[in-house]
C-alpha positions, 0 to 999 in steps of 0.5 A: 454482190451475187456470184454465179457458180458453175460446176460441171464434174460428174465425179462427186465428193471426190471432184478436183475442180469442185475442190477448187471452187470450194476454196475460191468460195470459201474465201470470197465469202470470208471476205466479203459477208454477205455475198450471194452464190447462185449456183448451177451443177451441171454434172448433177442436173444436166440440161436436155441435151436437144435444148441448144439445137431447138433453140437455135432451130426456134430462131428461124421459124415464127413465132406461130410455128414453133413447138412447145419443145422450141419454146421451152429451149429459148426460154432456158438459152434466156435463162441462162444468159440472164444468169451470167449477164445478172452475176458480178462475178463467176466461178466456174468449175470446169474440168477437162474429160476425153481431152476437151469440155465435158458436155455437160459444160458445152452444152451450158455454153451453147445455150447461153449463146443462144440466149444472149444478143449476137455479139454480146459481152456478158461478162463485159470486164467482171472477174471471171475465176475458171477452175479446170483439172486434169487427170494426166498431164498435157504440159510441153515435153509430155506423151499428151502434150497438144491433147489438152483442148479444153484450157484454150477453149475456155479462155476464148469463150470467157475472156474473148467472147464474154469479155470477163476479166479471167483468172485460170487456175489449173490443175494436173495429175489428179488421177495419181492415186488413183491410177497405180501406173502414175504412182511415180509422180506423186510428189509432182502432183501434191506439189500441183494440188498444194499450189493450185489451192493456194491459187484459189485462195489467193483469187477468191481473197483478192477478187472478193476484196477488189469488187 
């Protein structure tokens, strides 16, 4: 079984989200040896940024006139659709920044549709884990309630559009502890990070045993 992990947090050791995808790894190995992860760090090795426009402008033009720049950035969209289509499973990593995707993410996302066949489920009924973590909190009754425009965001690409079977952990208040005027909700928080990590063990246990 071959796994696809995608971490897109550009905080290092201290990530929430890469946490999170550590358990669910951490687990799904643990229940099934053998297991190859295939990883892809976004935050730590970014795409180009002008691969997606090079690739979707390359698909109007023939082949004789495209660039070296052209050719590049299609091969890199086929590469990556080829990652996800190829993988049994994903876990992906993704946490919410300046309240939507990271673009390191979007980018990622961009590219493998323009890599993958128009229409095509790339992860037609595989399971799907998406870890997501925000700093704040964006529940209802809260000052940022609506701001959070990443967590829909990725529910449509990776269960409506790839067609995975999706399971979504997330997590808030990261940023207690860190940022002294949420002092105050530090019980909150750790109750958040305790039930988000038994979340990604669950789902790392479960899914590992199910494939």
């Amino acid at each position: 079984m071959a796994v696809l992990r995608i971490d897109a947090s550009i905080q290092g050791p201290r990530s929430a989200s890469t946490e999170l995808a550590d358990l669910v790894e951490r687990e799904w190995v643990a229940a099934r040896p053998g297991t190859e992860i295939v990883r892809r760090h976004l935050g730590t090795d970014p795409l180009p940024a002008d691969a997606w426009a090079n690739a979707v402008h390359a698909g109007f033009l023939p082949a004789e006139q495209r660039t070296g720049a052209h050719h590049g950035a299609l091969t890199l969209a086929g590469e990556l659709a080829g990652e996800l289509r190829s993988a049994d499973a994903v876990i992906l990593a993704l946490p919410l920044y300046n309240y939507g995707i990271s673009q390191h993410a979007k980018a990622w996302i961009d590219l493998v549709l323009a890599g993958g066949e128009h229409g095509e489920r790339l992860l037609d009924g595989k399971p799907a884990v998406v870890l997501t973590t925000r700093g704040g909190a964006y529940g209802p009754g809260t000052p940022r309630e609506g701001w959070d425009h990443n967590t829909d965001y990725l529910r449509r690409v990776v269960a409506d559009i790839w067609g995975a079977e999706l399971t979504l952990i997330e997590r808030e208040f990261t940023l207690v502890g860190v940022n002294p005027a949420l002092d105050a909700f530090a019980e909150h928080a750790e109750l958040m990070r305790k039930t988000a990590h038994e979340a990604a063990a669950v789902a790392g246990r479960t899914l590992a045993l199910r494939g």
